[in-house]
N, C-alpha and C positions, 0 to 999 in steps of 0.2 A: 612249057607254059604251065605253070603250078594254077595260078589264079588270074582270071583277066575280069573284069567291074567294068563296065559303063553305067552312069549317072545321068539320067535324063530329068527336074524335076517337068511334073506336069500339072496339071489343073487341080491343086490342094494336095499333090502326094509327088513322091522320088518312085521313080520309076528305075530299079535296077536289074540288069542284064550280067549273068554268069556262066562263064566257062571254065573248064581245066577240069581239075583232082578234086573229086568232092573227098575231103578226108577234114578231121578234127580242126589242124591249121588254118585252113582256109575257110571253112565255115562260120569261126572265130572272127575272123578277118572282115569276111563280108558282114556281119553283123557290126563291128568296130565301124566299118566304113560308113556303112548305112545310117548308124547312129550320128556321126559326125558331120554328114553329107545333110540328114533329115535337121539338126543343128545349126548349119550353117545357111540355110534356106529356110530357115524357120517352117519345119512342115513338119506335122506331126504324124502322119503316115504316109507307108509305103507299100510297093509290090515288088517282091523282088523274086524274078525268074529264074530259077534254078534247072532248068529239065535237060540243060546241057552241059552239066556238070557229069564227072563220070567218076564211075567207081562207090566208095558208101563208108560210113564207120558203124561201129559196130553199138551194142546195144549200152554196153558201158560207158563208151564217149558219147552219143547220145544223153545220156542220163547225167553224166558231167556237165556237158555244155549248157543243159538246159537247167542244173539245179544248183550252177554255181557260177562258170564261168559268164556268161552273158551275163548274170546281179554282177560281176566285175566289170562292167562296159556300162552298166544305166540302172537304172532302176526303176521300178513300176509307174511310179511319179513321173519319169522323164522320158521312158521309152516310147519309141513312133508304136503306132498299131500298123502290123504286119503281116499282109497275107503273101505267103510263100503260092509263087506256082511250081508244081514239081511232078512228076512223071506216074500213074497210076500203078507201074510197077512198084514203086515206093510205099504205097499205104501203109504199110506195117509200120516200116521205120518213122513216118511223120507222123502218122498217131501217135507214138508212144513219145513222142519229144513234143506235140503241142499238148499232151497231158502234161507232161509233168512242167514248161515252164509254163501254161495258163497257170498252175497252181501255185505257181512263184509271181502271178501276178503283172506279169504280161502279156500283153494282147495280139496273142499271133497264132496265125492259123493257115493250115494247106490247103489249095487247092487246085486239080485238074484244070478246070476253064477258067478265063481270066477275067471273062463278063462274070461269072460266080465270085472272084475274089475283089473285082470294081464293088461291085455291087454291097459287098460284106463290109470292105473299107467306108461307107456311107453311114455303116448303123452304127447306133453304141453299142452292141453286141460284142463281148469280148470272151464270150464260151468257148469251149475248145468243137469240134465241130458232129462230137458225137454224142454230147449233152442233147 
């Protein structure tokens, strides 16, 4: 199992669920789907649970993904606002990828608890989360 997605939406946001390889591919992926899914339900944001992904990429696909590949999937204009939940071992790597694509101008941000990422999802606040 590379990538498994469930799609729930819920009360004004897509509610998504991941497992497998967190690697480049699939990160892409769920982003693509999310996009589509948020799309096709007319909802302009989402939360999408990552903490049971396994594995990581590294500081240059990070900085790919966020400084070019996802502007190939939406665009700032069109993109859901996105709080990532992910695993506190991670902080490194999700700080440095919600800096640089806040800086590309969309609205997406990590977090540990999920009542902290509801809650974020409500505001217009589209900072990255160390502003």
């Amino acid at each position: 199992m590379k990538l498994e997605l469930e799609f729930e939406p819920a009360q004004g946001y897509m509610r998504i669920c991941a497992q497998g390889i967190r690697d480049e591919s699939t990160l892409l992926e769920l982003a693509r789907q999310t996009v589509q899914k948020c799309t096709q339900h007319g909802l302009t944001r989402a939360i999408a649970d990552v903490r049971q992904l396994v594995g990581g990429v590294s500081t240059f696909e990070s900085h790919s993904m966020a400084s070019r590949s996802l502007l190939d999937l939406t665009s700032p204009e069109t993109a859901p606002k996105v709080a990532v939940l992910d695993l506190l071992e991670n902080r490194i790597r999700f700080e440095f990828f919600e800096e640089v694509v806040t800086k590309r101008g969309l609205a997406l941000r990590f977090f540990t608890e999920e009542a902290s990422a509801l809650a974020w999802l409500e505001t217009d606040d589209t900072t990255p989360s160390r502003k």
